[in-house]
C-alpha positions as a printed Julia matrix, in Angstrom:
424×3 Matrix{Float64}:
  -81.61  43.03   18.31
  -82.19  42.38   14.74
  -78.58  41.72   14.05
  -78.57  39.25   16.64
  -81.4   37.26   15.39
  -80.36  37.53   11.98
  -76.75  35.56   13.81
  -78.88  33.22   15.59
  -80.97  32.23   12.93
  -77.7   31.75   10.48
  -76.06  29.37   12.84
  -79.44  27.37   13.37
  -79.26  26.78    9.48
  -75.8   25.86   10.04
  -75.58  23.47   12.03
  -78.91  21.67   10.06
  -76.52  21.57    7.51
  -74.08  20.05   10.14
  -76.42  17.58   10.79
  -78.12  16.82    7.53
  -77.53  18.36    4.14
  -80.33  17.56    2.41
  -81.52  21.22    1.44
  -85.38  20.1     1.7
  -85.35  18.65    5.14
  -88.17  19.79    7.65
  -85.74  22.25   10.03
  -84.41  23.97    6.54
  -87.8   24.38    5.3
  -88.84  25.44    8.44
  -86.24  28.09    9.17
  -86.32  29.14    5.7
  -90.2   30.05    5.88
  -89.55  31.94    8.84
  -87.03  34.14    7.09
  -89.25  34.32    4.18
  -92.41  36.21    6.5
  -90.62  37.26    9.57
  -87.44  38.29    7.58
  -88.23  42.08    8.63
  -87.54  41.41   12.37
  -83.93  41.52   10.86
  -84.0   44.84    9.74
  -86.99  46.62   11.02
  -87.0   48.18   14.59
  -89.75  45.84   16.81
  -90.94  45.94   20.65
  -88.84  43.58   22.65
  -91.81  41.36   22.93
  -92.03  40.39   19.23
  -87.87  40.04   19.82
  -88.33  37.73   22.21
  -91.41  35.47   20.84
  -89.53  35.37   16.63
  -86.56  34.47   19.1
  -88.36  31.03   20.5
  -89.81  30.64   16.93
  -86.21  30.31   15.41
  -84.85  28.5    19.05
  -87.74  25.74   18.05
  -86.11  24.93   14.98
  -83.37  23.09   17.19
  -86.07  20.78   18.34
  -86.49  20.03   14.48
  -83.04  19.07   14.0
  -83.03  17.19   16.68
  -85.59  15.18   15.74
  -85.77  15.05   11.89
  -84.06  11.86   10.04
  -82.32  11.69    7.66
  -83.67  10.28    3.75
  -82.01   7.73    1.77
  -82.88   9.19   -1.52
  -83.57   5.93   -3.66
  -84.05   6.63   -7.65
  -86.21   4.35   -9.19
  -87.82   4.91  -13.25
  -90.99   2.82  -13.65
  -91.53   1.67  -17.86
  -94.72   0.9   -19.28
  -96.0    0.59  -22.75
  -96.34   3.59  -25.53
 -100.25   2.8   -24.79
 -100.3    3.23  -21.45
  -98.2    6.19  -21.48
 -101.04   7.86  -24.28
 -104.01   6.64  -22.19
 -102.7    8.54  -19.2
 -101.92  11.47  -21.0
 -105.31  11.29  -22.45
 -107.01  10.78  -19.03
 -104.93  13.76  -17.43
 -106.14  16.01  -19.89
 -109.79  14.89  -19.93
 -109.62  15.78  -16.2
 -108.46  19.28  -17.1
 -111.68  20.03  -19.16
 -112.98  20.1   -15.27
 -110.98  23.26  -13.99
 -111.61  24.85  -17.22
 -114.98  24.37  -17.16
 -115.29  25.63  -13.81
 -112.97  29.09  -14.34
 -115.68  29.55  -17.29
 -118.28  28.88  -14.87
 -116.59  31.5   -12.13
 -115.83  34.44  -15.09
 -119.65  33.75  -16.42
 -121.08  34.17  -12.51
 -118.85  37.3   -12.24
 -120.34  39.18  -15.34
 -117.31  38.44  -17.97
 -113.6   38.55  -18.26
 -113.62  42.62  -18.03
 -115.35  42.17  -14.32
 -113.87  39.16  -13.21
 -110.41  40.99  -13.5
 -111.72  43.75  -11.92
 -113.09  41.56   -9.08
 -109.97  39.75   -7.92
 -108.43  42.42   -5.7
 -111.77  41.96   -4.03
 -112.5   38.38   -4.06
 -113.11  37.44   -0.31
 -116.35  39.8    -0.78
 -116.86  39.09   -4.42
 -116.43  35.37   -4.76
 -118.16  34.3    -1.85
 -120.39  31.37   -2.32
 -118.4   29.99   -4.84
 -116.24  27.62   -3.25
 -117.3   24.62   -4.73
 -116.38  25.85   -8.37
 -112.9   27.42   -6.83
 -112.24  23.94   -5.64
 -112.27  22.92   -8.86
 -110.01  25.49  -10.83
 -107.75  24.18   -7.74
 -107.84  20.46   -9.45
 -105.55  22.11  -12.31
 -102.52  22.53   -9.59
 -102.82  19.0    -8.33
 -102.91  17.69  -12.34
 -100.26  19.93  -13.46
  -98.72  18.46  -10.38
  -99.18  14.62  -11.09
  -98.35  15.24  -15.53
  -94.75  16.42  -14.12
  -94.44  13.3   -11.82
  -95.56  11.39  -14.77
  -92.93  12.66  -17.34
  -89.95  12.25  -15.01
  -91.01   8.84  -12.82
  -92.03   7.2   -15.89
  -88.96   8.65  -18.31
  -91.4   10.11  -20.94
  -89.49  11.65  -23.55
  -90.25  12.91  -27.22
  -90.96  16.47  -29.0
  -95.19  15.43  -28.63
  -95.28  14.83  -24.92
  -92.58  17.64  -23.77
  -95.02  19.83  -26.13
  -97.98  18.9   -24.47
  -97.3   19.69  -21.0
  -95.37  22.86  -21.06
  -99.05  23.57  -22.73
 -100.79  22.24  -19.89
  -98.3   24.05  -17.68
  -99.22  27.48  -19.58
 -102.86  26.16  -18.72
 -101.46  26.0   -15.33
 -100.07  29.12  -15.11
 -102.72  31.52  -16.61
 -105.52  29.83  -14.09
 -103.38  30.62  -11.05
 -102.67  34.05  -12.13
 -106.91  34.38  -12.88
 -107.2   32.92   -8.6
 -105.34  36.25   -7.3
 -103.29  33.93   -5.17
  -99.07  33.62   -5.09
  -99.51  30.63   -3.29
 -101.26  29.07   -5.86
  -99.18  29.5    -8.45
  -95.63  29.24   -7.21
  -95.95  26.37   -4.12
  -96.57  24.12   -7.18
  -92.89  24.84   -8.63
  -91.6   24.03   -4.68
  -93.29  20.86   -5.03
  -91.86  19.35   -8.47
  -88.23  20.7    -7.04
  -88.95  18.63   -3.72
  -90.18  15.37   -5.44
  -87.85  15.95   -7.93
  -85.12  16.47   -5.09
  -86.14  12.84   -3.57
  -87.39  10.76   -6.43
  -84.91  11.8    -9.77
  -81.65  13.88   -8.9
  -80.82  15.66   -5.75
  -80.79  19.53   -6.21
  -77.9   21.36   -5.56
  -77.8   24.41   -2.94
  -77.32  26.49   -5.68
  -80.01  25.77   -7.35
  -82.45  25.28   -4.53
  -80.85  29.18   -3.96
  -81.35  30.17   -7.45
  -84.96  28.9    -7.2
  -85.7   30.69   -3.71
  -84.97  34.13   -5.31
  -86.75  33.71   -8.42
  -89.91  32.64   -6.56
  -89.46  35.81   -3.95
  -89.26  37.43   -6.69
  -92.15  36.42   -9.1
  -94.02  36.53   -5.34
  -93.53  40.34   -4.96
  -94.19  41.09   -8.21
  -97.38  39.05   -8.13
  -98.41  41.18   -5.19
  -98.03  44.22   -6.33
  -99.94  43.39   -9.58
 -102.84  41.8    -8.37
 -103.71  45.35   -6.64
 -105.12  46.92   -9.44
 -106.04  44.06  -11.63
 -108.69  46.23  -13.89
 -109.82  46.2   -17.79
 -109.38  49.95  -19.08
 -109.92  51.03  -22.88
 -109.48  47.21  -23.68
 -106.26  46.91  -21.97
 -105.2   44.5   -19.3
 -103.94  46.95  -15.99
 -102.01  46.02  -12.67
 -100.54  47.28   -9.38
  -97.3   47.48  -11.73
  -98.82  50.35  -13.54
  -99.3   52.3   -10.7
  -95.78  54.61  -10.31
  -96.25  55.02   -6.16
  -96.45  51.18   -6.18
  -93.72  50.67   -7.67
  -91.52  53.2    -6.24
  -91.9   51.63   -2.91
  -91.8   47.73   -4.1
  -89.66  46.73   -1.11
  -93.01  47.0     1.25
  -94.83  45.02   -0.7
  -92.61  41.76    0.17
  -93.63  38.55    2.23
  -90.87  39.72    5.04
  -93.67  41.62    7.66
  -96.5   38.89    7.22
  -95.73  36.68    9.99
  -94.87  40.14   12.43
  -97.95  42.14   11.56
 -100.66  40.13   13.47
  -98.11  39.57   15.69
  -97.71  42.78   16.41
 -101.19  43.81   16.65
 -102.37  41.03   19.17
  -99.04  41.51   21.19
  -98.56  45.22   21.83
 -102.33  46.13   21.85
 -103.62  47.69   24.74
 -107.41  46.82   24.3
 -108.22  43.14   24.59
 -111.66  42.0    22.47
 -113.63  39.08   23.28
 -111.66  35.49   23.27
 -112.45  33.31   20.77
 -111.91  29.96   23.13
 -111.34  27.83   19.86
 -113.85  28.61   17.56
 -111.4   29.85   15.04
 -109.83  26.28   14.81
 -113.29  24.76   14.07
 -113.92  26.92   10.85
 -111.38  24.3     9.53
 -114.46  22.2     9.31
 -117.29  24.86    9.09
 -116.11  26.58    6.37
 -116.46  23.85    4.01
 -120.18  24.83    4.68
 -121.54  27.12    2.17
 -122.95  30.43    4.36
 -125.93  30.3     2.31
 -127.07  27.25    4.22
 -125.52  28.53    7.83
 -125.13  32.15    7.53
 -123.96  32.67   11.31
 -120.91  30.51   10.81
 -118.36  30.59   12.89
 -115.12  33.9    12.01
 -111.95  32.22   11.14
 -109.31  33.75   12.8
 -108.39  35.7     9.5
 -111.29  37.63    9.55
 -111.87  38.25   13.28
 -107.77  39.36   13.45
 -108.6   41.81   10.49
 -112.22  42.89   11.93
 -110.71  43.92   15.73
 -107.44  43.89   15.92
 -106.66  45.91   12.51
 -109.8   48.12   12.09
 -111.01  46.42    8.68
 -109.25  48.38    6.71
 -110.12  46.42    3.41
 -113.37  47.13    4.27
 -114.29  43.23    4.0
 -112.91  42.54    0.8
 -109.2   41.49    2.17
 -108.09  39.82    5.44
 -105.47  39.3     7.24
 -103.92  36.35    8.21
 -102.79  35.41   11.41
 -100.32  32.5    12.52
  -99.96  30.01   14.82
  -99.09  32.35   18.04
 -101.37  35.49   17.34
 -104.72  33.28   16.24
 -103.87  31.31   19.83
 -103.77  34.73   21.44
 -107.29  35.68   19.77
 -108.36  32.67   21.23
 -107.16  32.29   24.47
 -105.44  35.47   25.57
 -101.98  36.49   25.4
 -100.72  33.91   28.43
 -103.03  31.28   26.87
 -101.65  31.99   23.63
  -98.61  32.19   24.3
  -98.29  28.94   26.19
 -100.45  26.73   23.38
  -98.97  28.11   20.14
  -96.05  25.63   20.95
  -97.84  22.83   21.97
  -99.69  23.27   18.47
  -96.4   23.62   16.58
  -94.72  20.61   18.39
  -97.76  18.43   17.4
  -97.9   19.46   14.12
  -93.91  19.14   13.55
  -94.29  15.33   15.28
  -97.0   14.49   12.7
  -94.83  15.76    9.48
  -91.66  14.03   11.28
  -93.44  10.38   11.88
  -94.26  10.97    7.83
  -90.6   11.47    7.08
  -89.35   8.3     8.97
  -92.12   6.75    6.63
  -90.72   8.14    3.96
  -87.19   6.9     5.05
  -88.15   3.15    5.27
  -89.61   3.97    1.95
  -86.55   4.31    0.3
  -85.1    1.39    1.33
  -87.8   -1.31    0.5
  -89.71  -2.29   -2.44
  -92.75  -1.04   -1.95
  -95.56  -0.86   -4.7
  -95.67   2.18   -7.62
  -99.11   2.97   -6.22
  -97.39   3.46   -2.44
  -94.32   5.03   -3.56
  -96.06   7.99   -5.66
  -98.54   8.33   -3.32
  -96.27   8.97   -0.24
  -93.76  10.65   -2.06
  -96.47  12.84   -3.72
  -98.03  13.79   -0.78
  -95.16  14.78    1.39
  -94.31  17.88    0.05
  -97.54  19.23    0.62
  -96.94  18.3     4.31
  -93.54  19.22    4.53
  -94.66  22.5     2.99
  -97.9   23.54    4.44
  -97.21  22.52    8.17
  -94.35  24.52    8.42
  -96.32  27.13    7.15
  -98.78  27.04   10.01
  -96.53  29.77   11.24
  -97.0   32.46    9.46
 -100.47  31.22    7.97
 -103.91  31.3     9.38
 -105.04  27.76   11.32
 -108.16  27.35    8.64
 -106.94  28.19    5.37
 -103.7   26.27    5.5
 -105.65  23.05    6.32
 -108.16  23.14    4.26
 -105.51  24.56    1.28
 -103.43  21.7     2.62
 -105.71  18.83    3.33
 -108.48  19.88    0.64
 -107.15  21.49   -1.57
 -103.81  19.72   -2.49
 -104.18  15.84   -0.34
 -107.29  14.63   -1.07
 -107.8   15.75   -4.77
 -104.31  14.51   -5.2
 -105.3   10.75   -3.85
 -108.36  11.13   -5.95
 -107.01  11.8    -9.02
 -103.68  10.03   -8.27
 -106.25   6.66   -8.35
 -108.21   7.63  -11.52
 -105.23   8.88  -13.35
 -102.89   5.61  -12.6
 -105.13   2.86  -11.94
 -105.06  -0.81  -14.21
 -101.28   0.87  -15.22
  -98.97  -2.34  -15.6
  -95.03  -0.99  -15.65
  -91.81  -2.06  -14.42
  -88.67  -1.09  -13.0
  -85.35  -0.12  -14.1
């Protein structure tokens, strides 16, 4: 059965080439994020149920192609003065003294650097409470974000400013490896190739391949790491250092995330208590500190990992779920079954009416302010709503919506307002 999926799935990404061969549109992206966390149903032996439902997953990327347009891509460099250019380097990096501040503030709260370390394996127990400061070592993603559309929209060239943000970019790099999260540090690196892809130079499928395996890579390693992130005798230890771990690297990949919930909610026997919901409002209740409502709503992370898997991280790890098993928490495997879709096609109709905005985009003159800000945002979308299914419902939005949209409009406006430039 695997072999046959594995077919099915190669000619769906066929014939989006047929139809389109940009290697960033929303039905390669899509397909490609299915391989990435349900790749295992290709090699692994599975029920015929979770056959049948990765089987409509990969069927619904035809409605994708169907549907998806195709993007002009439409170059344009902006100029402004040698002042302008230092004021916005200055104002980019005056932001950064925020995140910094804040991972100070986070390492201080969790007793120093040696227990902070120690604490990241554990941080869904650990760091709760602390979202407000975590929301702001997520500002240096978004900035890191918005200095690389600044070098290569505005043509900004020169030993000083190349110097200064590859050191911003270490910056970058050393806070997302201090969060615990892959996501955090390698979506970033997705997004410069996509608005890169649309805004500079088109990338080549061999490089867009190149770059896939290096980030599955970096991912995997990253995972096995952050397992035993400790400070012993002064020295800095990981996941790597444990010889089991690495022996058996290959289970520590991306490829089983999408089927394990999956696999729990579909072939269990027992049924728990339906949700009817509730899991989708934590998108809005857990930006409410549990200090101030401690009987919050479960987000369907936490009640997947609580009664489906037996809690095995004893409340220091979850889960996550996906679009089909968190509807199944919620409404029951019929119910579930029968909405995840509906969710999925609504969610694939919103990014696609952004991509026809994007298309007329390219062919008008529209304003710098417009342009970055539409181009900037869409790979967040184009990203995080095809990863709805693999992801759970609250996390994604509020990484997505939070975490990478609205602190990229706010600092997008701070950053680039009173700049006077023109085109080439």
């Amino acid at each position: 059965m695997g072999i046959f999926l594995l077919f099915i799935w190669l000619i769906m990404f066929a014939f989006s080439f047929f139809k389109d061969t940009d290697i960033f549109s929303p039905s390669k992206i899509y397909l490609i994020i299915l391989f990435t966390f349900f790749g295992g149903i290709f090699w692994d032996s599975y029920s015929l149920k979770i056959n049948i439902l990765v089987l409509l997953l990969i069927l619904f990327g035809y409605v994708v192609i169907l549907f998806e347009h195709k993007v002009k891509v439409r170059f344009i460099t902006y100029y402004i003065s040698k002042k302008q250019k230092g004021l916005i380097t200055f104002k980019i990096w005056l932001l950064t003294l925020i995140p910094l501040f804040a991972q100070y503030q986070l390492t201080s709260k969790l007793g120093g650097f040696s227990h902070f370390i120690s604490s990241i394996g554990g941080r869904v127990v650990e760091w709760e409470g602390m979202g407000p400061i975590i929301l702001l070592t997520k500002l240096m993603n978004i900035l890191n974000y918005i200095y690389f559309i600044f070098l290569v929209k505005f043509n900004v060239r020169g030993k000083k400013n190349i110097t200064l943000y590859i050191l911003h970019l270490i910056v970058f790099i050393l806070i997302a490896l201090l969060s615990g999260s892959r996501s955090n540090l390698l979506w970033n690196f997705v997004f410069m190739l996509i608005f890169y892809n649309y805004t500079v130079k088109k990338v080549s499928i061999k490089q867009a391949f190149v770059g896939f395996l290096l980030i599955l890579s970096i991912a995997m390693i990253v995972g096995i790491s952050r397992e035993g992130y400790k400070i012993e005798n002064g020295k800095l230890k990981s996941g790597l250092n444990n010889s089991e771990v690495s022996i058996n690297f290959s289970k520590f990949s991306n490829f089983q995330y999408g089927l394990q919930p999956l696999e729990k909610t579909i072939d269990q026997t027992n049924l728990f208590e339906l949700e009817y919901g509730l899991t989708y409002l934590t998108a809005v209740t857990n930006l409410i500190p549990r200090k101030i409502w401690p009987n919050k709503p479960e987000s369907g992370g936490v009640i997947i990992t609580k009664k489906h898997f037996g809690d095995p991280f004893g409340g220091f790890s979850n889960y996550t779920t996906g679009l089909i098993p968190e509807a199944i928490i919620n409404f029951g495997i019929l119910g579930g079954v029968l909405i995840a879709p509906l969710i999925l096609g609504v969610l694939i109709m919103f990014l696609l009416n952004y991509q026809k905005k994007l298309k007329y985009l390219m062919v008008r003159n529209s304003s710098f302010k417009k342009n970055i800000l539409i181009l900037g945002v869409y790979p967040f979308l184009l990203i995080g709503i095809n990863s709805y299914t693999y992801a759970e419902f609250t996390t994604n939005t509020i990484s997505m919506m939070v975490y990478k949209v609205l602190l990229f409009v706010i600092c997008l406006n701070f950053i680039f307002s009173k700049v006077f430039y023109k085109k080439n």
